[in-house]
C-alpha positions in Angstrom: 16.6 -66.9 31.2 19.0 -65.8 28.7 20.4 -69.5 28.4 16.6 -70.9 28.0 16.0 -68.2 25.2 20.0 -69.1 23.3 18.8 -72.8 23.5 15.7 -72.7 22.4 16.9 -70.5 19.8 19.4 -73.2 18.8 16.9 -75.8 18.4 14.7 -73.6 16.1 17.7 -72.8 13.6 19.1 -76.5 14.2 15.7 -78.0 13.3 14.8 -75.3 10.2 18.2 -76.4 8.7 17.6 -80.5 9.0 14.4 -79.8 7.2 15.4 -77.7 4.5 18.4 -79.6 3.5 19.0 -80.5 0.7 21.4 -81.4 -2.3 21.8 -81.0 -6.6 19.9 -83.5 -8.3 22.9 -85.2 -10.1 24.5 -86.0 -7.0 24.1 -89.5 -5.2 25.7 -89.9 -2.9 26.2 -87.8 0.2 28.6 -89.7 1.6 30.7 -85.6 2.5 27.7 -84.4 4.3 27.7 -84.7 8.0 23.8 -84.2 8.5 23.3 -86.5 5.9 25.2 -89.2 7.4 23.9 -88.9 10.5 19.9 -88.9 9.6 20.9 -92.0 8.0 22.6 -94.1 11.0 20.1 -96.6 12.4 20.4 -97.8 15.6 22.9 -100.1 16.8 21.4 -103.2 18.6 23.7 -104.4 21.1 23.2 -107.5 23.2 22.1 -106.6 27.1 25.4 -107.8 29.2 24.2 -108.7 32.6 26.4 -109.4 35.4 25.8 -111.9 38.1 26.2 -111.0 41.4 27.0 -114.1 43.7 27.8 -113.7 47.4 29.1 -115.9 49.8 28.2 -116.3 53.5 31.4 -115.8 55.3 29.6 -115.4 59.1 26.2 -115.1 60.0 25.5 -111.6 62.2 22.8 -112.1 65.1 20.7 -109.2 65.9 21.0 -107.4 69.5 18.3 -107.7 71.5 16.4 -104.2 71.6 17.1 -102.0 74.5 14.7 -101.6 77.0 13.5 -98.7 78.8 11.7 -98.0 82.0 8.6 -96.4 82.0 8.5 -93.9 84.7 6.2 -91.2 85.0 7.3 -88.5 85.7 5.3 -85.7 87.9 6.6 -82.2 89.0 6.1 -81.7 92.4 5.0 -77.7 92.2 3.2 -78.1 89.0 0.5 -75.6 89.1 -2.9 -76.6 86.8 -2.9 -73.8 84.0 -6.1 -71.5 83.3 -8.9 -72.7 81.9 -9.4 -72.4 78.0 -12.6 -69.7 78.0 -13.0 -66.4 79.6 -15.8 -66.7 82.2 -17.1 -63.3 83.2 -19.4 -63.0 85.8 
């Protein structure tokens, strides 16, 4: 919480301070000035540099046939029915 508040804080001043800025009249250039220099900086295009993957078959891999199971049913010999779901009372 304390973080969240210090950063947030940060931003605030940071933000106050690039809008306020400023310099004397007689000077030009601002060419010493860090926030200056960087409000200033475009962006850089660079060209996209893709890399083409190519792969070469060294063996083809068959598939295994699935595994297959038997179906048995199984049934428990002393398996007693449970009650039923309602209450008759009679």
């Amino acid at each position: 919480m304390l973080l969240a508040v210090l950063c947030i804080g940060l931003l605030l001043v940071g933000s106050t301070v690039q809008a306020s800025h400023t310099h004397l009249s007689g000077t030009a250039s601002h060419s010493d000035c860090s926030l200056c220099v960087t409000a200033h900086v475009g962006i850089v295009a660079t060209a996209l540099l893709v890399a083409l993957v190519i792969s070469i078959v060294v063996s083809l891999i068959e598939a295994a046939s699935p595994v297959t199971r038997s179906v048995a049913l199984f049934t428990f010999a002393l398996f007693t029915r449970p009650p039923p779901d309602g209450c008759v009372f009679a």
